[in-house]
Short mmCIF file of the C-alpha atoms (twelve columns), coordinates in Angstrom:
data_MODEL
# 
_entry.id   MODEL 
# 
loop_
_atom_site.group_PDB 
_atom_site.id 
_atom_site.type_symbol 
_atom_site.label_atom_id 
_atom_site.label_alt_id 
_atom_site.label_comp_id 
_atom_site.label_asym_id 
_atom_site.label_seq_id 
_atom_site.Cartn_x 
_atom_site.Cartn_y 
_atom_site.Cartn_z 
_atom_site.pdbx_PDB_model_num 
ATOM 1   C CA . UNK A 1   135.953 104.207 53.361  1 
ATOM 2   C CA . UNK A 2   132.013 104.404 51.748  1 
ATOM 3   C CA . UNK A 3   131.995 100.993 53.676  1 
ATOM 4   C CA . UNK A 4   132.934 101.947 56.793  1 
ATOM 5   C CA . UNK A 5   130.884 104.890 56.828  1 
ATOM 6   C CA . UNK A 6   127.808 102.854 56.184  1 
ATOM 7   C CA . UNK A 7   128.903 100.557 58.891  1 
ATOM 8   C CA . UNK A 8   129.019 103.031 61.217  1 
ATOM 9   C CA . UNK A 9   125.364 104.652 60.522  1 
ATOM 10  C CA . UNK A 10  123.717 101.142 60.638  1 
ATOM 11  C CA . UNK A 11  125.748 100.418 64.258  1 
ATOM 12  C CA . UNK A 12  124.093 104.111 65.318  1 
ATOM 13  C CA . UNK A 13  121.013 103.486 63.902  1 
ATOM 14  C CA . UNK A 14  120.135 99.621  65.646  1 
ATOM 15  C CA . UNK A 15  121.748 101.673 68.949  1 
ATOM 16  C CA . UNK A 16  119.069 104.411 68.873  1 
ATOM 17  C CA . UNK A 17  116.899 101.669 68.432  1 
ATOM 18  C CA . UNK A 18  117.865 99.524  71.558  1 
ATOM 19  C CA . UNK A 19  117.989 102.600 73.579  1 
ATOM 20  C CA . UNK A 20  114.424 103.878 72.040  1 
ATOM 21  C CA . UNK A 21  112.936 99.883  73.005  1 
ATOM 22  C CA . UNK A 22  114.416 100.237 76.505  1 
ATOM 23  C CA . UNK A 23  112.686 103.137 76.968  1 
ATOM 24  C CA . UNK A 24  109.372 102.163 75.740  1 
ATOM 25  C CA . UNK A 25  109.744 99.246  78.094  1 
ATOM 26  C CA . UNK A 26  109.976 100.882 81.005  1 
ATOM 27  C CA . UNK A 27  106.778 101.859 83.772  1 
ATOM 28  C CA . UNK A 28  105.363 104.303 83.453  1 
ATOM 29  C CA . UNK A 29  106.348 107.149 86.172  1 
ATOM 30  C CA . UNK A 30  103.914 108.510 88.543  1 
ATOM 31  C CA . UNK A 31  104.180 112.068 90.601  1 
ATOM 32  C CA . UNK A 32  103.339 111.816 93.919  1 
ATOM 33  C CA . UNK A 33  103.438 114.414 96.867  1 
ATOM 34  C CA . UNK A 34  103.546 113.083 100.536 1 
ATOM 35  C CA . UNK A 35  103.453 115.240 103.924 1 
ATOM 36  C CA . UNK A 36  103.001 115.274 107.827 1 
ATOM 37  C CA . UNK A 37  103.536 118.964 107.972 1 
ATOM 38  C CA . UNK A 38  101.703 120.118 110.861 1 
ATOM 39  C CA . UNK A 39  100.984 116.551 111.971 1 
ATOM 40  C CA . UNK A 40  101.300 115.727 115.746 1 
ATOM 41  C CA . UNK A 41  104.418 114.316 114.828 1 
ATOM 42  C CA . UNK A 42  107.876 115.994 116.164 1 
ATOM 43  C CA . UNK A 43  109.433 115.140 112.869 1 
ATOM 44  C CA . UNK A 44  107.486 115.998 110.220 1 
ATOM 45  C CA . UNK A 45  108.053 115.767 106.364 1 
ATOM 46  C CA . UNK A 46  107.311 117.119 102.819 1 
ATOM 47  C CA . UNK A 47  108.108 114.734 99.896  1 
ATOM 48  C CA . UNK A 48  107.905 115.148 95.931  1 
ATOM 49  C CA . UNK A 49  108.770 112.566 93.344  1 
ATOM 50  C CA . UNK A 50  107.739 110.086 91.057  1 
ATOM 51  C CA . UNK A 51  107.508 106.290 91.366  1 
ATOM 52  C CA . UNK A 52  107.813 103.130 88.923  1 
ATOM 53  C CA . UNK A 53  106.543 99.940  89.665  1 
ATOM 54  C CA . UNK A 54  108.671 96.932  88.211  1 
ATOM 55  C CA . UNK A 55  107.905 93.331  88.815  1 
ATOM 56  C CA . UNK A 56  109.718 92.928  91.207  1 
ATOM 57  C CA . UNK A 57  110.331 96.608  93.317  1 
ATOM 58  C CA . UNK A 58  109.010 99.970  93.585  1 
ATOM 59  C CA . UNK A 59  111.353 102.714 92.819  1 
ATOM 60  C CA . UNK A 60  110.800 106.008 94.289  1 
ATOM 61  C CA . UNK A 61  112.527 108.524 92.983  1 
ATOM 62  C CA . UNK A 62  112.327 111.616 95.528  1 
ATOM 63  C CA . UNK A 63  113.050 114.951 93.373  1 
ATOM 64  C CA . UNK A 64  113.025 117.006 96.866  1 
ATOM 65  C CA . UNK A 65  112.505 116.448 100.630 1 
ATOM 66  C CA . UNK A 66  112.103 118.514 103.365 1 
ATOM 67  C CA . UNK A 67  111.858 117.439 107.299 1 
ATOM 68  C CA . UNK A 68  111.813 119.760 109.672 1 
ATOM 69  C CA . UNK A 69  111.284 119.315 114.159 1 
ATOM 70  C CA . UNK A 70  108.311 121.195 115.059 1 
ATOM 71  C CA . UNK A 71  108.256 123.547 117.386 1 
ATOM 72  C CA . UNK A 72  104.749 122.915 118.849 1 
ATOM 73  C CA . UNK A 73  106.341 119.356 120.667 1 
ATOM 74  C CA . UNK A 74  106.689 118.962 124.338 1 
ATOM 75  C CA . UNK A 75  110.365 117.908 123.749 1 
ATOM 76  C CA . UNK A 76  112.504 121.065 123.088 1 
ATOM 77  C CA . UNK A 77  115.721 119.123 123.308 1 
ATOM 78  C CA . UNK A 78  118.302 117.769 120.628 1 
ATOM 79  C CA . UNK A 79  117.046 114.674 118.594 1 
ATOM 80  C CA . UNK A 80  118.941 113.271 115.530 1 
ATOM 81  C CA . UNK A 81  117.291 113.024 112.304 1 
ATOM 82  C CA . UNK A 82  118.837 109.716 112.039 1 
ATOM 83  C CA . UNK A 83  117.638 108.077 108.522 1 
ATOM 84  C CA . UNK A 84  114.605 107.897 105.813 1 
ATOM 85  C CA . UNK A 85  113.087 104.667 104.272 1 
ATOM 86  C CA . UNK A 86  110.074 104.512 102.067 1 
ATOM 87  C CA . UNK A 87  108.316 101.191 102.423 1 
ATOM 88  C CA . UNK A 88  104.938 99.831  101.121 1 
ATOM 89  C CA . UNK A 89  102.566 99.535  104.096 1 
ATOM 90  C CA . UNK A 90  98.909  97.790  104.075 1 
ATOM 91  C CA . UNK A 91  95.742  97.470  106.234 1 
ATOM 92  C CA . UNK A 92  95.320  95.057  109.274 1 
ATOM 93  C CA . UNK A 93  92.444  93.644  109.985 1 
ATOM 94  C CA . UNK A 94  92.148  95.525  113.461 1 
ATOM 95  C CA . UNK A 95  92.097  98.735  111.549 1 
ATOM 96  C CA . UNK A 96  95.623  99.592  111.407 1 
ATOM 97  C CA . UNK A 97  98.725  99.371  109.441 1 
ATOM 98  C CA . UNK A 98  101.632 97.646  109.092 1 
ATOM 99  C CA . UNK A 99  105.169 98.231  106.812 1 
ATOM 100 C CA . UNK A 100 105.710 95.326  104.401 1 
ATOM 101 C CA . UNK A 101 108.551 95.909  102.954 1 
ATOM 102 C CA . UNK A 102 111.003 98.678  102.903 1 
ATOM 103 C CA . UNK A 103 113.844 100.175 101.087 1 
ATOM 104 C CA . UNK A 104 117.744 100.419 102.718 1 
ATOM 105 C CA . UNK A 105 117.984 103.704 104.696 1 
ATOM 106 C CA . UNK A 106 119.730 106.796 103.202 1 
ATOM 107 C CA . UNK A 107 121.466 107.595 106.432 1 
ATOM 108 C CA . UNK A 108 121.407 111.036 106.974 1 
ATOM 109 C CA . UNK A 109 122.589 111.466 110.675 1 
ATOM 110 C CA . UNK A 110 121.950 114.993 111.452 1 
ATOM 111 C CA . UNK A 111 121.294 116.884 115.094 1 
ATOM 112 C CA . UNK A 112 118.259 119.476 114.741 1 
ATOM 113 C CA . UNK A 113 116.320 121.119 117.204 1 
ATOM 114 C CA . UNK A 114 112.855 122.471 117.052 1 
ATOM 115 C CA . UNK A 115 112.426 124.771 114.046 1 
ATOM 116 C CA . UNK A 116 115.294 122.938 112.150 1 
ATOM 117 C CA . UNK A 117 114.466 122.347 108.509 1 
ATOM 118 C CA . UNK A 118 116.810 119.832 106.740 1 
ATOM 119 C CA . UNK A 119 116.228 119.771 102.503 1 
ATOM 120 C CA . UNK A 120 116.661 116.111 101.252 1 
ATOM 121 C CA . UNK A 121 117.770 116.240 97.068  1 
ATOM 122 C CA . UNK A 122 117.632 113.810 94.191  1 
ATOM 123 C CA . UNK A 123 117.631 110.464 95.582  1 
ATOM 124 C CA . UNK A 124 116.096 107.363 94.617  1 
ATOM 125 C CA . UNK A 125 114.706 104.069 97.094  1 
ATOM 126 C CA . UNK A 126 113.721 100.820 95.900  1 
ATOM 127 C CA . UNK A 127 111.398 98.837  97.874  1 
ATOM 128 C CA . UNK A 128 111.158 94.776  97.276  1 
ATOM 129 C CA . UNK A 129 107.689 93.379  96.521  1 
ATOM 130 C CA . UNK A 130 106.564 90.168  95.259  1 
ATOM 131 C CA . UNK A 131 106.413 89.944  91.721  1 
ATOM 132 C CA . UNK A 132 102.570 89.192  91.793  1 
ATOM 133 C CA . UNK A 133 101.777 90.940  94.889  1 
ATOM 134 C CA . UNK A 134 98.665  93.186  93.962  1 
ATOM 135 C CA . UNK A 135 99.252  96.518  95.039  1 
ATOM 136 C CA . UNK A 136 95.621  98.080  94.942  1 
ATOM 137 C CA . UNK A 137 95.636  97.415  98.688  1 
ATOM 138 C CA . UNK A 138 99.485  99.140  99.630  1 
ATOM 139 C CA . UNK A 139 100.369 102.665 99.959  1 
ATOM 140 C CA . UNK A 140 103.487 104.526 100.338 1 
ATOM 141 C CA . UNK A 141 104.682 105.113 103.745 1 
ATOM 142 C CA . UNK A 142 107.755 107.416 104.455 1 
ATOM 143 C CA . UNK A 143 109.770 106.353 108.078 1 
ATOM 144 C CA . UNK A 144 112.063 109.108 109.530 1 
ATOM 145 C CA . UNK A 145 114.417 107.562 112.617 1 
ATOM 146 C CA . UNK A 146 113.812 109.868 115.428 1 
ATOM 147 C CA . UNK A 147 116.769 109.922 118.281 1 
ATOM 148 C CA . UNK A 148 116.175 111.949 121.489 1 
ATOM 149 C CA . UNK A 149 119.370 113.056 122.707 1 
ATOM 150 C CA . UNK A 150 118.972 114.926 126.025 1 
ATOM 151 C CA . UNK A 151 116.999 112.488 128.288 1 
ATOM 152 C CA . UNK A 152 117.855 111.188 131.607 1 
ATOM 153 C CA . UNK A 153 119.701 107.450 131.278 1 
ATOM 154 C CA . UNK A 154 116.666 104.360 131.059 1 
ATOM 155 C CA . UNK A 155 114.149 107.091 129.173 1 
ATOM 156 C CA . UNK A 156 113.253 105.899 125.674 1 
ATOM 157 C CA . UNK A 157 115.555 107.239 123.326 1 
ATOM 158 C CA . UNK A 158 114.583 105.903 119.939 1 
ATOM 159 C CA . UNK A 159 111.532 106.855 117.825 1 
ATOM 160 C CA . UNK A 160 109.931 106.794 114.141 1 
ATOM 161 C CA . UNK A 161 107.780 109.841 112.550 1 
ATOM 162 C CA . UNK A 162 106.001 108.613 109.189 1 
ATOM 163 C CA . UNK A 163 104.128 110.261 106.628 1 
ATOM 164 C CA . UNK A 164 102.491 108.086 104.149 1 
ATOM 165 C CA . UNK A 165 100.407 108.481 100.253 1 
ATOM 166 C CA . UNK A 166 97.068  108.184 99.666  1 
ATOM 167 C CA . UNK A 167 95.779  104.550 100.384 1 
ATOM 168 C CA . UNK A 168 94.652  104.585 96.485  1 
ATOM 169 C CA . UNK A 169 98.156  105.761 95.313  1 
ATOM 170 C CA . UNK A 170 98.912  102.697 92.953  1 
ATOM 171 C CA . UNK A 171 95.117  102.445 91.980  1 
ATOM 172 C CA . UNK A 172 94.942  105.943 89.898  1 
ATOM 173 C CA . UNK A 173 98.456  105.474 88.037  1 
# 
């Protein structure tokens, strides 16, 4: 029995310790606040979480979301807050920027109209990278999918809102 119970606390005690190295291991997470509240966008967004960045994606962990239609856009009509990505996005040589890579969409599929607030919770996105991409250069960019539902037949439909980090966001982790 004296055996057994000794077997036991040496099997907790090498767990604890496993559990303790994975932990160590792991990047380190960094807050981060995004927003395009009162933006010119229709669709505009709040965003608080934390990020990792492992060798091979970024994980965003988004503690709370909020995305709301303004009420200040010419469209008053129904739109569908159709789904939210967070990708990495990076300067073009012409002075804009582009997406590089993005996570799978958390559909969320919901009709709002202006002054419509919809609260994201606890979710978490991981975007791809290359395992030696450097990303001093790459931000986090937030896409919401934008539908327009009450336009005459052949008028565009389909449209993005972003809101993106700090260009320096993975610089002062």
């Amino acid at each position: 029995m004296r055996l057994k119970l000794l077997l036991f606390v040496a099997l907790f005690l090498c767990a604890a310790s496993v559990v303790e190295a994975q932990v160590e291991g792991e990047p380190k997470a960094v807050p981060f606040h995004i927003s395009s509240l009162d933006t010119a966008f229709a669709m505009q967004g709040d965003f608080e979480g934390e990020f990792r960045v492992y060798p091979d994606w970024v994980e965003v962990r988004l503690a709370r979301g909020l995305v709301r239609i303004s009420e200040h856009c010419p469209y008053k009509g129904r739109r569908v807050f159709g789904a939210i990505k967070f990708a990495l996005a990076a300067g073009t040589d012409a002075g804009k920027w582009k997406m590089l890579g993005g996570s799978q969409k958390l559909w969320v599929e919901r009709v709002m109209v202006p002054n419509d607030e919809h609260q994201l919770g606890e979710v978490s996105f991981w975007i791809p990278r290359e395992p030696d991409a450097d990303l001093s250069k790459n931000w986090l960019v937030v896409q919401l999918d934008d539908d327009v539902l009450d336009v005459p037949d052949g008028e565009k439909r389909k449209g993005y809102a972003f809101a993106q980090s700090c260009k320096d966001i993975f610089v002062r982790r």
